[in-house]
N, CA, C, O and CB atoms as a CASP TS submission, in Angstrom:
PFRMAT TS
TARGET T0000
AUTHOR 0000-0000-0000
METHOD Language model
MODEL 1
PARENT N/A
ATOM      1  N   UNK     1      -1.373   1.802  86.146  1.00  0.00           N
ATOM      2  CA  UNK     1      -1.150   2.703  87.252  1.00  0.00           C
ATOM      3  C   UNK     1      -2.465   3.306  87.734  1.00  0.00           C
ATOM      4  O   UNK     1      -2.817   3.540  88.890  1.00  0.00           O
ATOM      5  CB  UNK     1      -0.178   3.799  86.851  1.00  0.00           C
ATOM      6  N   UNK     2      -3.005   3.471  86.771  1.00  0.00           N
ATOM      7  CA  UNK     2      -4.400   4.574  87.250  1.00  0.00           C
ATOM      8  C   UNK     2      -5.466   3.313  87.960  1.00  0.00           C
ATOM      9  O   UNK     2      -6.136   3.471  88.981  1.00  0.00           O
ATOM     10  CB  UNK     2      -5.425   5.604  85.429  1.00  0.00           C
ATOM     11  N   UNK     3      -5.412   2.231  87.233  1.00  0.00           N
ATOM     12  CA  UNK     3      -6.604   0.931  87.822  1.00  0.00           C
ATOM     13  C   UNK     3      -6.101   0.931  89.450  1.00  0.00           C
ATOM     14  O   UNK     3      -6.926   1.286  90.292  1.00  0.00           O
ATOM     15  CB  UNK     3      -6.319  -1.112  86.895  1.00  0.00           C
ATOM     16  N   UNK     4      -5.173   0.657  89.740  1.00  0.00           N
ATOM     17  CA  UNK     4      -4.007   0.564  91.095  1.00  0.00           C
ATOM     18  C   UNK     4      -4.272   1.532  92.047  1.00  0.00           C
ATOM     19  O   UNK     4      -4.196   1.237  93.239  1.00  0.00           O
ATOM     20  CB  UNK     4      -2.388   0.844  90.706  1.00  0.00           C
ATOM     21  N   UNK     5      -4.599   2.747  91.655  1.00  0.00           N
ATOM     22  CA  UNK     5      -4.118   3.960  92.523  1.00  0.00           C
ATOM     23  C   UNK     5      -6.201   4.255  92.756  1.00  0.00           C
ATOM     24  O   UNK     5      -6.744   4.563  93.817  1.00  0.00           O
ATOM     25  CB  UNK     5      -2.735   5.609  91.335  1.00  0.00           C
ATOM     26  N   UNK     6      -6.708   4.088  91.779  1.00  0.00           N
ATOM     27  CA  UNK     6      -8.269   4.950  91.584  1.00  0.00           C
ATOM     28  C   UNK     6      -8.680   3.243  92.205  1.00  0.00           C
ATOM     29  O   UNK     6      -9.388   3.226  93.213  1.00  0.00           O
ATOM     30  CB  UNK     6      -9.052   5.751  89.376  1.00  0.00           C
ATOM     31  N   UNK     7      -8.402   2.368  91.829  1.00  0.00           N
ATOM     32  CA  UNK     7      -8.952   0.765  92.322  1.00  0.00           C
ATOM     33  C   UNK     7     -10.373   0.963  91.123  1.00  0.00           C
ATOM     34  O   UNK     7     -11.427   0.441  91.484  1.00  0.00           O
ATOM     35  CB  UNK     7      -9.559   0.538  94.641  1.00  0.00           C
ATOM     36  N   UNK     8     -10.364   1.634  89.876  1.00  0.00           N
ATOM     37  CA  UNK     8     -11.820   1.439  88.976  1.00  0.00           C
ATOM     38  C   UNK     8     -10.946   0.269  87.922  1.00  0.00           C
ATOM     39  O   UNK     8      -9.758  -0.050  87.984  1.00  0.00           O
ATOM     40  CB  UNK     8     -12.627   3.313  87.942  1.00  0.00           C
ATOM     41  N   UNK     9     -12.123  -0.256  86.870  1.00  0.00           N
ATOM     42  CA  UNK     9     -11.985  -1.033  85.945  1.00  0.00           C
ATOM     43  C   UNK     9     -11.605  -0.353  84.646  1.00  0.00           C
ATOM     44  O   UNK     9     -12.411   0.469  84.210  1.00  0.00           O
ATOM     45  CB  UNK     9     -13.067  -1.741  85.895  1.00  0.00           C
ATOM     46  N   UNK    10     -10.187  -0.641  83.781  1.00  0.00           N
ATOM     47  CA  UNK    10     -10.176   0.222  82.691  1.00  0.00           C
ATOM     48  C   UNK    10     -11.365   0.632  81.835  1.00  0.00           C
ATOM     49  O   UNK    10     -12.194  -0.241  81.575  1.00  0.00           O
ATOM     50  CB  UNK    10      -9.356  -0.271  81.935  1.00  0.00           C
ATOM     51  N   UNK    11     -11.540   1.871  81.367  1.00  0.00           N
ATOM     52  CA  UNK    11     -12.485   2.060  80.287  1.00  0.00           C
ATOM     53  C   UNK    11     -12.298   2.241  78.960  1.00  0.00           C
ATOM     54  O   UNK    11     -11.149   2.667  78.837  1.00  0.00           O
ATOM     55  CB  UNK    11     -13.090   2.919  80.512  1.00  0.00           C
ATOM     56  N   UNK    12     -13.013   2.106  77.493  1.00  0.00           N
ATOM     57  CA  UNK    12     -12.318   2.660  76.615  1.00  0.00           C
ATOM     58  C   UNK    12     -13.349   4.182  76.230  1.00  0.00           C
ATOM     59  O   UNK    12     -14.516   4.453  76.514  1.00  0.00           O
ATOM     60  CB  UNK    12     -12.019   1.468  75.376  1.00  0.00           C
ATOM     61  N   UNK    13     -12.426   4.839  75.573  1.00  0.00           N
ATOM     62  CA  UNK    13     -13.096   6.519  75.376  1.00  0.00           C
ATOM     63  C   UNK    13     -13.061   6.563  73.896  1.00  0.00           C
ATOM     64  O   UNK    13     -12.477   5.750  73.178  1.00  0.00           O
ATOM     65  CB  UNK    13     -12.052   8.032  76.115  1.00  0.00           C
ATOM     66  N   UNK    14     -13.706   7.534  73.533  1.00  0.00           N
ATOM     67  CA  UNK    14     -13.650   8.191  72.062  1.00  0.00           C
ATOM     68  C   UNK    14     -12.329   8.384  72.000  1.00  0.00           C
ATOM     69  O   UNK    14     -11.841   8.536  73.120  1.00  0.00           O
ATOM     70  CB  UNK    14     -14.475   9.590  71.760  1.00  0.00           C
ATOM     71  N   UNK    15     -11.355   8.449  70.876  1.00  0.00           N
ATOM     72  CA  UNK    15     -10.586   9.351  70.457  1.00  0.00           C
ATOM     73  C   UNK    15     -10.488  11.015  70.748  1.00  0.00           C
ATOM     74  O   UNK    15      -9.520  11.723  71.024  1.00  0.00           O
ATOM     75  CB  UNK    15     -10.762   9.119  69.368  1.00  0.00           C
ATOM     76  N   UNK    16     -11.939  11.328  70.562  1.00  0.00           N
ATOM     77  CA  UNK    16     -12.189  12.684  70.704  1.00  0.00           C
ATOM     78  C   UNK    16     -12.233  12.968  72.497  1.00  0.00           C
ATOM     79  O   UNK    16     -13.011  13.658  73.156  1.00  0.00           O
ATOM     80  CB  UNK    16     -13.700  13.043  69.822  1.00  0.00           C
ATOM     81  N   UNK    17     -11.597  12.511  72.728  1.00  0.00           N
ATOM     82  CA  UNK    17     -12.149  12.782  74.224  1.00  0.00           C
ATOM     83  C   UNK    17     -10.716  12.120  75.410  1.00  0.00           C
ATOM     84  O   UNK    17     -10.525  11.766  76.574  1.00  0.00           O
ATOM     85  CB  UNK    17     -14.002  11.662  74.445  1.00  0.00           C
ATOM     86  N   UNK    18     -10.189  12.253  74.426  1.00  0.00           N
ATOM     87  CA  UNK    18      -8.554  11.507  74.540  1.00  0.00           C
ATOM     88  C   UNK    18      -7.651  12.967  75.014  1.00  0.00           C
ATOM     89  O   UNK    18      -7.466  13.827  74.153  1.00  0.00           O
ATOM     90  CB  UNK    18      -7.810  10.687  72.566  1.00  0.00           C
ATOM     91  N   UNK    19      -7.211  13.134  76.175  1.00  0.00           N
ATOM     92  CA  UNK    19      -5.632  14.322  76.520  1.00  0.00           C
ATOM     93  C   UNK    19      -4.399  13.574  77.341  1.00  0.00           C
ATOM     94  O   UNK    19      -4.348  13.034  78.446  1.00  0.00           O
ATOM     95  CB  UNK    19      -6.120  15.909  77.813  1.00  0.00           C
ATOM     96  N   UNK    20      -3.429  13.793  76.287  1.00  0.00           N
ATOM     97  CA  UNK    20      -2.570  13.127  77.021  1.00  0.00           C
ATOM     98  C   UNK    20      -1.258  14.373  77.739  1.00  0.00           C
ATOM     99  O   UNK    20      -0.811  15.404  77.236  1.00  0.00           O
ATOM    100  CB  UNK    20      -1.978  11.874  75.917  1.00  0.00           C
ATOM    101  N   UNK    21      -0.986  13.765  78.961  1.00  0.00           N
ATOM    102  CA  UNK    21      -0.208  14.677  79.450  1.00  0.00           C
ATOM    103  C   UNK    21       0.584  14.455  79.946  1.00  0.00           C
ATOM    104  O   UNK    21       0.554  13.371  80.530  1.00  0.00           O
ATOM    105  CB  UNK    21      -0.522  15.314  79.980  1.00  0.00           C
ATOM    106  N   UNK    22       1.910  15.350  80.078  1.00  0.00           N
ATOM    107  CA  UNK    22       3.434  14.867  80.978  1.00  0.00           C
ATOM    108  C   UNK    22       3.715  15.842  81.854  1.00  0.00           C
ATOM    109  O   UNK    22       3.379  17.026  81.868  1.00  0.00           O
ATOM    110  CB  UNK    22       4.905  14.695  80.070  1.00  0.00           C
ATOM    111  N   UNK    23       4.682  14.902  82.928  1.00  0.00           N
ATOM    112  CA  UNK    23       5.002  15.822  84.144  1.00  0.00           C
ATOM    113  C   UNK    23       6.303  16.358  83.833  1.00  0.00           C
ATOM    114  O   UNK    23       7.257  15.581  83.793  1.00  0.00           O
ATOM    115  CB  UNK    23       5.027  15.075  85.602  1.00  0.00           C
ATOM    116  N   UNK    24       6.464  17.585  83.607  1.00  0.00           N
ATOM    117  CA  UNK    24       8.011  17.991  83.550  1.00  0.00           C
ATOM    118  C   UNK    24       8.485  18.219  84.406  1.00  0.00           C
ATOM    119  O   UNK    24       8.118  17.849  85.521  1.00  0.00           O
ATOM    120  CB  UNK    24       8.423  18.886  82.961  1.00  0.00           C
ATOM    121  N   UNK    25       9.964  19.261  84.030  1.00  0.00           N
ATOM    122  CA  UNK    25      10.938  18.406  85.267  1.00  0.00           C
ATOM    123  C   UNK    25      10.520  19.073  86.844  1.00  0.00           C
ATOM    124  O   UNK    25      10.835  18.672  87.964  1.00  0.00           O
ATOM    125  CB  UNK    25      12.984  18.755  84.947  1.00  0.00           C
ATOM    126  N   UNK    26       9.528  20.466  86.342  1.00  0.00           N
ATOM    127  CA  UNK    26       8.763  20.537  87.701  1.00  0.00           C
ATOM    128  C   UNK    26       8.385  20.054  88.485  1.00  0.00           C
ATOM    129  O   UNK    26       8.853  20.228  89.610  1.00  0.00           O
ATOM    130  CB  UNK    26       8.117  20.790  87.818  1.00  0.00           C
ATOM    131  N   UNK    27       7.122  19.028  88.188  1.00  0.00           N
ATOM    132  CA  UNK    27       6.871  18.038  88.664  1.00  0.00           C
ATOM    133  C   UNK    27       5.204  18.396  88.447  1.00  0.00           C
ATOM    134  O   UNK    27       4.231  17.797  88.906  1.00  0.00           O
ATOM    135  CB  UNK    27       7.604  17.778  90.066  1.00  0.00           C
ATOM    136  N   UNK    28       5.261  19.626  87.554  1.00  0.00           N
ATOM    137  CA  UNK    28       3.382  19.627  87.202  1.00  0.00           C
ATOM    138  C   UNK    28       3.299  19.051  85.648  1.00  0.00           C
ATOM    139  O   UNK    28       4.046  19.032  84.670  1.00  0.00           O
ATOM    140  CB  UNK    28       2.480  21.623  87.211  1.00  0.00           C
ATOM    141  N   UNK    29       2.038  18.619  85.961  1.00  0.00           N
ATOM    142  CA  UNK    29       1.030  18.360  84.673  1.00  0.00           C
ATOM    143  C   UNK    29       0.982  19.278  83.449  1.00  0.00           C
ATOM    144  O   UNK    29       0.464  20.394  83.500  1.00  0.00           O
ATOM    145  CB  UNK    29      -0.389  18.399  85.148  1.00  0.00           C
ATOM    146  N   UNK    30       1.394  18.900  82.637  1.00  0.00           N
ATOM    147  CA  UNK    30       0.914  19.997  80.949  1.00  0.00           C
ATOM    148  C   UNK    30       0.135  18.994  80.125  1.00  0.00           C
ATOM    149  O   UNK    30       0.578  17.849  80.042  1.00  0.00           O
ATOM    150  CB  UNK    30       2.576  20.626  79.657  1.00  0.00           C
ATOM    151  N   UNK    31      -0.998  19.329  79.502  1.00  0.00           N
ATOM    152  CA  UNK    31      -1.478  19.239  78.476  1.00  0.00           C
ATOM    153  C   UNK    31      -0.440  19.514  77.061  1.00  0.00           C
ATOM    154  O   UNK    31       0.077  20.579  76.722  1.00  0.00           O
ATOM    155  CB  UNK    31      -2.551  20.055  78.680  1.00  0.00           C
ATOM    156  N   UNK    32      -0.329  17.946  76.280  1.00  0.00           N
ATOM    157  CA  UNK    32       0.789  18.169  75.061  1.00  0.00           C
ATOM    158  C   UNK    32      -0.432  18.471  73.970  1.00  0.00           C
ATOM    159  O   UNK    32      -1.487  17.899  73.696  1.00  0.00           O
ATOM    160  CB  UNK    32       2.010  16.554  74.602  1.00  0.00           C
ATOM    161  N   UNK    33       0.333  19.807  73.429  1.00  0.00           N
ATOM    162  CA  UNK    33      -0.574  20.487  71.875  1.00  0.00           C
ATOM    163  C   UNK    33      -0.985  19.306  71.166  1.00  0.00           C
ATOM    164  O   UNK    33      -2.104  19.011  70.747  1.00  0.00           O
ATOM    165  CB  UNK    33       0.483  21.516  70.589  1.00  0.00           C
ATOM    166  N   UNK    34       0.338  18.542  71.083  1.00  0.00           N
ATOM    167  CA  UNK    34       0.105  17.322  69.538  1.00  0.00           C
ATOM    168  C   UNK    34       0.506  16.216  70.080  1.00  0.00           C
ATOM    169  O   UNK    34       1.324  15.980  70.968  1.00  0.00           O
ATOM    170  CB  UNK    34       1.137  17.514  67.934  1.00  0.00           C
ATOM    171  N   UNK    35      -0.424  15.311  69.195  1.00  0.00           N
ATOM    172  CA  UNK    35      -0.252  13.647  69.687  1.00  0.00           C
ATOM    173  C   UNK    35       1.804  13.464  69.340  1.00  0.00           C
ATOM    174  O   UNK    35       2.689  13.792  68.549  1.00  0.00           O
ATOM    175  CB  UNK    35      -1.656  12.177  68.177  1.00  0.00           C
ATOM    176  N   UNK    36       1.564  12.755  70.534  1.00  0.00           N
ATOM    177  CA  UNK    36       3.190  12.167  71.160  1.00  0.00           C
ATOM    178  C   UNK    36       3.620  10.865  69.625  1.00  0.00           C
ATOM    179  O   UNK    36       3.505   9.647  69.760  1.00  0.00           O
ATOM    180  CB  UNK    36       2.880  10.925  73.431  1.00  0.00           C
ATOM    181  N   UNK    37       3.875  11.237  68.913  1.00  0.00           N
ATOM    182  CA  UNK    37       4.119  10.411  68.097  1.00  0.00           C
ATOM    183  C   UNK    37       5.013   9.270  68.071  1.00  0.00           C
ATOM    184  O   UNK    37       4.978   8.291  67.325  1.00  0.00           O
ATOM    185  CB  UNK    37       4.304  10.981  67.380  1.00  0.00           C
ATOM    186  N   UNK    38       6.004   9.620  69.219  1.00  0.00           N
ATOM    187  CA  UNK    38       7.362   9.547  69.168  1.00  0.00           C
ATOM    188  C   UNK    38       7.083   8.598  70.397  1.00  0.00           C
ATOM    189  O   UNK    38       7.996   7.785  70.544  1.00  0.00           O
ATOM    190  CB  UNK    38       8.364  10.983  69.238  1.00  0.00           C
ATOM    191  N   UNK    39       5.889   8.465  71.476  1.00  0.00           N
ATOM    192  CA  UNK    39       5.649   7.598  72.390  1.00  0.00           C
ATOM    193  C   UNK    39       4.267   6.763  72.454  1.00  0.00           C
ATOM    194  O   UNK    39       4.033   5.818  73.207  1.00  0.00           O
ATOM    195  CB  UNK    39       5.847   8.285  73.456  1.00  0.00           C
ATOM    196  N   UNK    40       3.623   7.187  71.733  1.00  0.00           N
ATOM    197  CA  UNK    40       2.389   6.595  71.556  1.00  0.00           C
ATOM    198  C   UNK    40       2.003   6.057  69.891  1.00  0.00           C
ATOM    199  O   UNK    40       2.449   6.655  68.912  1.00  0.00           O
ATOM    200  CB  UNK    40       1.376   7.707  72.103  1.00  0.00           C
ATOM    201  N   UNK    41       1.567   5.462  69.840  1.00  0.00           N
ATOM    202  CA  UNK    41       0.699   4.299  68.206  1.00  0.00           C
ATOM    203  C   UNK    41      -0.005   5.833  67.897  1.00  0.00           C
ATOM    204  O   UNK    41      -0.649   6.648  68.557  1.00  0.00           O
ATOM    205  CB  UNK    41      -1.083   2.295  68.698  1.00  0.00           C
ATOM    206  N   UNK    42       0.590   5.715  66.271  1.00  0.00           N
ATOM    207  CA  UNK    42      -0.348   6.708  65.566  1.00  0.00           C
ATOM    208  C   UNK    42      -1.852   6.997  66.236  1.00  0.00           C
ATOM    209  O   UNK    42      -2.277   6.444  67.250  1.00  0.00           O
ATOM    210  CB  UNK    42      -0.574   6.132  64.090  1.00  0.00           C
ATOM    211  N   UNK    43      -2.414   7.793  65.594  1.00  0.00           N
ATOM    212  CA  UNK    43      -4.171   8.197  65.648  1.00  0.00           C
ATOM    213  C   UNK    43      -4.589   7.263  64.385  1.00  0.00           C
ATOM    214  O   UNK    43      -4.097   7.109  63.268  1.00  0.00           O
ATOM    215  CB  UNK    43      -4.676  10.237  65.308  1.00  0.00           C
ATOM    216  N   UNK    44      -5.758   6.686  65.080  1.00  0.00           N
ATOM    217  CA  UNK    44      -6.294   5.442  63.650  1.00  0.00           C
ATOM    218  C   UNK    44      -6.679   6.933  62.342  1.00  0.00           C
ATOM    219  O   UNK    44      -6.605   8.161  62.306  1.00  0.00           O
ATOM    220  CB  UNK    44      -8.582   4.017  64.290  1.00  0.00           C
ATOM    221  N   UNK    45      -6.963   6.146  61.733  1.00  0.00           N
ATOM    222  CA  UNK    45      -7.299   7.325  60.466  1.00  0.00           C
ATOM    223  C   UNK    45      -8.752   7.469  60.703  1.00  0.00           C
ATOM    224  O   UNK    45      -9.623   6.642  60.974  1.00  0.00           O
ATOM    225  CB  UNK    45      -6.975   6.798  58.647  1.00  0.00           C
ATOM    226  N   UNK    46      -8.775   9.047  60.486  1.00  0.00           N
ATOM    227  CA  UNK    46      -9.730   9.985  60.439  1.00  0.00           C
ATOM    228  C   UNK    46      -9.946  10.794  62.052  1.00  0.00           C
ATOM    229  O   UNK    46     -10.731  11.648  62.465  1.00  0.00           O
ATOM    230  CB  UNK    46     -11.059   9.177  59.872  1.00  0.00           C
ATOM    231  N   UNK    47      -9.172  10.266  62.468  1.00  0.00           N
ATOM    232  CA  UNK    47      -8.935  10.729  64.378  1.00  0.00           C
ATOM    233  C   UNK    47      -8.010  12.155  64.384  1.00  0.00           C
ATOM    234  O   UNK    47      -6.968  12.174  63.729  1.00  0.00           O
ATOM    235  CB  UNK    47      -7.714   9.192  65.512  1.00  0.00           C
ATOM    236  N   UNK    48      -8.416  13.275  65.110  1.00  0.00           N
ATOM    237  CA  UNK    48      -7.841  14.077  64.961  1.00  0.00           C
ATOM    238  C   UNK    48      -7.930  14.192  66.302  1.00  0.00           C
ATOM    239  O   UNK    48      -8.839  13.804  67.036  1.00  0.00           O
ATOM    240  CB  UNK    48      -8.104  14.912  64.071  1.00  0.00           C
ATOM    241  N   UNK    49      -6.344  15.074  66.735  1.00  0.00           N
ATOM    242  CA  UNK    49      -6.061  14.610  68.240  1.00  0.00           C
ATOM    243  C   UNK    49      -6.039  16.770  68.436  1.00  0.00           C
ATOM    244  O   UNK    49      -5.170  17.536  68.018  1.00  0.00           O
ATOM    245  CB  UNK    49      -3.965  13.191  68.626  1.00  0.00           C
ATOM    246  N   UNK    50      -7.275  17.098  69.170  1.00  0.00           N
ATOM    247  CA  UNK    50      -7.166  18.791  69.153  1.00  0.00           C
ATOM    248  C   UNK    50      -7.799  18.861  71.047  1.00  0.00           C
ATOM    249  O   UNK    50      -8.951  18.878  71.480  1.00  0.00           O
ATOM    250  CB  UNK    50      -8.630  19.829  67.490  1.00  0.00           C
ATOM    251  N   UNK    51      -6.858  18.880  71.560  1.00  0.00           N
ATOM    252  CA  UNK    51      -6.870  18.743  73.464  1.00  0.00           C
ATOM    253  C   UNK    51      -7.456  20.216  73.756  1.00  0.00           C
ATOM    254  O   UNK    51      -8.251  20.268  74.695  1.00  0.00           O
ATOM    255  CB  UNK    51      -4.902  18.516  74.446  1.00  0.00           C
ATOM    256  N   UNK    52      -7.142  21.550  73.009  1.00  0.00           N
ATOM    257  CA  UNK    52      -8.007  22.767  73.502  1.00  0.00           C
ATOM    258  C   UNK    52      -9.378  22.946  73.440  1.00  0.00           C
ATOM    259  O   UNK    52      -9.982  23.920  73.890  1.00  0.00           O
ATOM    260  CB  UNK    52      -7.662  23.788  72.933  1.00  0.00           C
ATOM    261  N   UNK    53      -9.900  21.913  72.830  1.00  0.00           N
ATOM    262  CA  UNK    53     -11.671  21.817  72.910  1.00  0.00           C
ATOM    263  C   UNK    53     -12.122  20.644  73.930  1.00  0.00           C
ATOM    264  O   UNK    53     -13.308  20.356  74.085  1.00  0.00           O
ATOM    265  CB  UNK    53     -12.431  21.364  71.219  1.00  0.00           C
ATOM    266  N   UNK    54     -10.878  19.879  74.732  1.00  0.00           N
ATOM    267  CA  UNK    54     -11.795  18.909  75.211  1.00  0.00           C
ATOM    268  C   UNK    54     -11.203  18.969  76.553  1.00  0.00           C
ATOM    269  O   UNK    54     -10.937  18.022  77.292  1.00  0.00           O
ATOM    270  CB  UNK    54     -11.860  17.443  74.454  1.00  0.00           C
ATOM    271  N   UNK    55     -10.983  20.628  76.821  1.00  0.00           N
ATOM    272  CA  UNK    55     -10.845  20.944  78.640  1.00  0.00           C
ATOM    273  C   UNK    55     -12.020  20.875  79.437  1.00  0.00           C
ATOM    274  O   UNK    55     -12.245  22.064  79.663  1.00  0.00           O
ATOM    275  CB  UNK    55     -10.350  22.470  79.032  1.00  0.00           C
ATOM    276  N   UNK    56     -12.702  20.366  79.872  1.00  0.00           N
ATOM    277  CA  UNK    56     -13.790  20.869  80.739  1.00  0.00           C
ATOM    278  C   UNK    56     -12.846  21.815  82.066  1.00  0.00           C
ATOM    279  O   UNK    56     -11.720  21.684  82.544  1.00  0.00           O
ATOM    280  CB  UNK    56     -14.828  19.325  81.391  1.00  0.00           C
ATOM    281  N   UNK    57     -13.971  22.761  82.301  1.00  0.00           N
ATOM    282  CA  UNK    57     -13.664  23.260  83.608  1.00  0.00           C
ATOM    283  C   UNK    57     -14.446  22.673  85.222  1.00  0.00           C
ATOM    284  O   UNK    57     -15.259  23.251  85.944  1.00  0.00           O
ATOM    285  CB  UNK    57     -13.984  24.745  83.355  1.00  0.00           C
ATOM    286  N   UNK    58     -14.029  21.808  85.310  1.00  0.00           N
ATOM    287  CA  UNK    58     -14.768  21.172  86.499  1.00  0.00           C
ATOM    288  C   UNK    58     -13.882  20.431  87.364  1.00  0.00           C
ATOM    289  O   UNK    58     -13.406  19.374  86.949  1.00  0.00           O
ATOM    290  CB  UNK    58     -15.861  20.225  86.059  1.00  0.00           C
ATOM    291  N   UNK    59     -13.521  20.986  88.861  1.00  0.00           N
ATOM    292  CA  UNK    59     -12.794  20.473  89.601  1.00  0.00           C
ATOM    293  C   UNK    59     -12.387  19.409  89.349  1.00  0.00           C
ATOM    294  O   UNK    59     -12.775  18.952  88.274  1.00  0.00           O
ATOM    295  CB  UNK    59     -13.134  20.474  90.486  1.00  0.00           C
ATOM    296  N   UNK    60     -11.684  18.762  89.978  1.00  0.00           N
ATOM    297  CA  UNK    60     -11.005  17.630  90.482  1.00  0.00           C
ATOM    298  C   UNK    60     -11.328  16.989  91.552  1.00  0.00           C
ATOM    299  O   UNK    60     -10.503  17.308  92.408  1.00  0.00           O
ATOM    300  CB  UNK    60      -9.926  17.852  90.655  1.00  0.00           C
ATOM    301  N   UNK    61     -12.322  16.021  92.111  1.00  0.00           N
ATOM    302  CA  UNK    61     -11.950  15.390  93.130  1.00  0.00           C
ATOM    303  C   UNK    61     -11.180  14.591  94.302  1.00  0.00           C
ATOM    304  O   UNK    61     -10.322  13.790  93.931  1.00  0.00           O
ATOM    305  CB  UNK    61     -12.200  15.261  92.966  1.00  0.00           C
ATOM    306  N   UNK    62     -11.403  14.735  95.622  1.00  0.00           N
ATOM    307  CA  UNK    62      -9.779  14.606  95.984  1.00  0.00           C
ATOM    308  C   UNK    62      -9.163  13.344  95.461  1.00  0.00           C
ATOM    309  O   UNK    62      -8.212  13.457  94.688  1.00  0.00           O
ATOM    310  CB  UNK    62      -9.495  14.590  97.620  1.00  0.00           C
ATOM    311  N   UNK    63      -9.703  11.859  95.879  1.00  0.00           N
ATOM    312  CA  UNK    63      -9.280  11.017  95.115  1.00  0.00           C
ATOM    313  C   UNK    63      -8.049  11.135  94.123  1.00  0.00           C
ATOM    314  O   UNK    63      -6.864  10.855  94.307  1.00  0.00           O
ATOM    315  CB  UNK    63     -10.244  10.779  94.584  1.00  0.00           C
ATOM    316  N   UNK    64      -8.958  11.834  92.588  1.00  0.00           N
ATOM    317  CA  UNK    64      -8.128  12.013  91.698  1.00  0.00           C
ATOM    318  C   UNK    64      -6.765  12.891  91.874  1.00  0.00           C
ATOM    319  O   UNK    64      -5.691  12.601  91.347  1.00  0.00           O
ATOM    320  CB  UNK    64      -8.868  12.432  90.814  1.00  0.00           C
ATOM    321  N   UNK    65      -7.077  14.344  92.956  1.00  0.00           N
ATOM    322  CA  UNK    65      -5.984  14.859  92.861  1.00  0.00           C
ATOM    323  C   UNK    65      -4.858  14.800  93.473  1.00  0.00           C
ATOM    324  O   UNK    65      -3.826  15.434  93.254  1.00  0.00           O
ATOM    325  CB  UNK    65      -6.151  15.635  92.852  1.00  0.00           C
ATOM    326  N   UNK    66      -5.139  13.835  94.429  1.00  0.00           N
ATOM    327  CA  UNK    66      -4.273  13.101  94.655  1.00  0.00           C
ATOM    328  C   UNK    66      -3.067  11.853  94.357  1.00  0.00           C
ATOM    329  O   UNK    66      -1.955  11.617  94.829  1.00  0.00           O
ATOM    330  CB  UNK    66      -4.726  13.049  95.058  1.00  0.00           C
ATOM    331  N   UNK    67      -3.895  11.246  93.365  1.00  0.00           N
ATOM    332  CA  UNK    67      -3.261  10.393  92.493  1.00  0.00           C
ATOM    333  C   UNK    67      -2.456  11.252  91.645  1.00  0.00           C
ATOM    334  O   UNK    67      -1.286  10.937  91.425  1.00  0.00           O
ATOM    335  CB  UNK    67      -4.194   9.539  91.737  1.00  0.00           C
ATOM    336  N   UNK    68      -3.026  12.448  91.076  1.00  0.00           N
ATOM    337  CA  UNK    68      -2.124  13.453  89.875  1.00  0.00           C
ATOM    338  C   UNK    68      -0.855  14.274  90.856  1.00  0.00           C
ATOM    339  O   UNK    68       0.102  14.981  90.540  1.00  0.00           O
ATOM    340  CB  UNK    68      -3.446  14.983  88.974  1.00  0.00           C
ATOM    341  N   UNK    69      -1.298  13.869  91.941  1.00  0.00           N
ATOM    342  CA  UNK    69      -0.071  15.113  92.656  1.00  0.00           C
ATOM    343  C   UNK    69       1.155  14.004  93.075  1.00  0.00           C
ATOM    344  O   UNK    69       2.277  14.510  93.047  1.00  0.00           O
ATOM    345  CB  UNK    69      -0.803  16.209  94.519  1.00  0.00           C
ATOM    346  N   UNK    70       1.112  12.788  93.398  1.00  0.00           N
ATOM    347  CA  UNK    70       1.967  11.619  93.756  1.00  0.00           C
ATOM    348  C   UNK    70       3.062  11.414  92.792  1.00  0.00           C
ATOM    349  O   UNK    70       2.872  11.234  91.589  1.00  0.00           O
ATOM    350  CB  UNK    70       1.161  10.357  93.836  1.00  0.00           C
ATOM    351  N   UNK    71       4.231  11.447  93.371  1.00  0.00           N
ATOM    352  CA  UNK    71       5.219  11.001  92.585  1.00  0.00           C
ATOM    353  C   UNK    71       4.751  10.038  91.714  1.00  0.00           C
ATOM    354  O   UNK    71       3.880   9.283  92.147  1.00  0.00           O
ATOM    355  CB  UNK    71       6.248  10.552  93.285  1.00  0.00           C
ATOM    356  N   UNK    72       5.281   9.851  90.165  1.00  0.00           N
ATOM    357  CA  UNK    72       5.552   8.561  89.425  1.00  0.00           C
ATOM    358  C   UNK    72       6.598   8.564  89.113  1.00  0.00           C
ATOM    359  O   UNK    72       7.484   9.396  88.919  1.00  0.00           O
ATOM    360  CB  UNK    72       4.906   8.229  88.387  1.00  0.00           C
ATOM    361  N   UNK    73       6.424   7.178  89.045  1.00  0.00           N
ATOM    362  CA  UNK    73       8.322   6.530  88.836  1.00  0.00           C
ATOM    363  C   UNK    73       8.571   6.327  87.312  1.00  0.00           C
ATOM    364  O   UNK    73       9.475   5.620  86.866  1.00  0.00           O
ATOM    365  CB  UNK    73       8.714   4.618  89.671  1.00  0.00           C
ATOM    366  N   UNK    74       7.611   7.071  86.510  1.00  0.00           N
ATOM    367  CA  UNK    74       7.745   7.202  85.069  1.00  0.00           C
ATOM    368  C   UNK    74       8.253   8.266  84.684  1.00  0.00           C
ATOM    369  O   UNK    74       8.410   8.475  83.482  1.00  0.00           O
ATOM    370  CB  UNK    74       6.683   7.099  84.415  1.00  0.00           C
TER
END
């Protein structure tokens, strides 16, 4: 979805540098406390999944916030 919508080439990231997030039934973005266990492959071992240290505060470009504001059909 994101290659499709941004048109970039997948990348891979640290673990540490990994936030995963869901749209509730609002329709905004949350940051989840703890890895999604229940939807995503464990954390390899020694990976610790802690999303309140790896907020930057730095806008959004429109591009992106646009893609985050668009319906998904997920």
């Amino acid at each position: 979805m994101i290659r499709a919508e941004w048109q970039v080439a997948p990348t891979l990231h640290p673990w540490d540098t990994i936030l995963v997030v869901q749209r509730g039934a609002d329709g905004r973005l949350a940051v989840l406390p703890r890895w999604p266990e229940d939807l995503l492959p464990p954390l390899p071992a020694g990976a610790r999944y802690a999303p309140e240290g790896r907020i930057r505060q730095v806008p959004v470009r429109g591009r992106e916030r646009r893609v985050l504001a668009a319906e998904v059909p997920w």
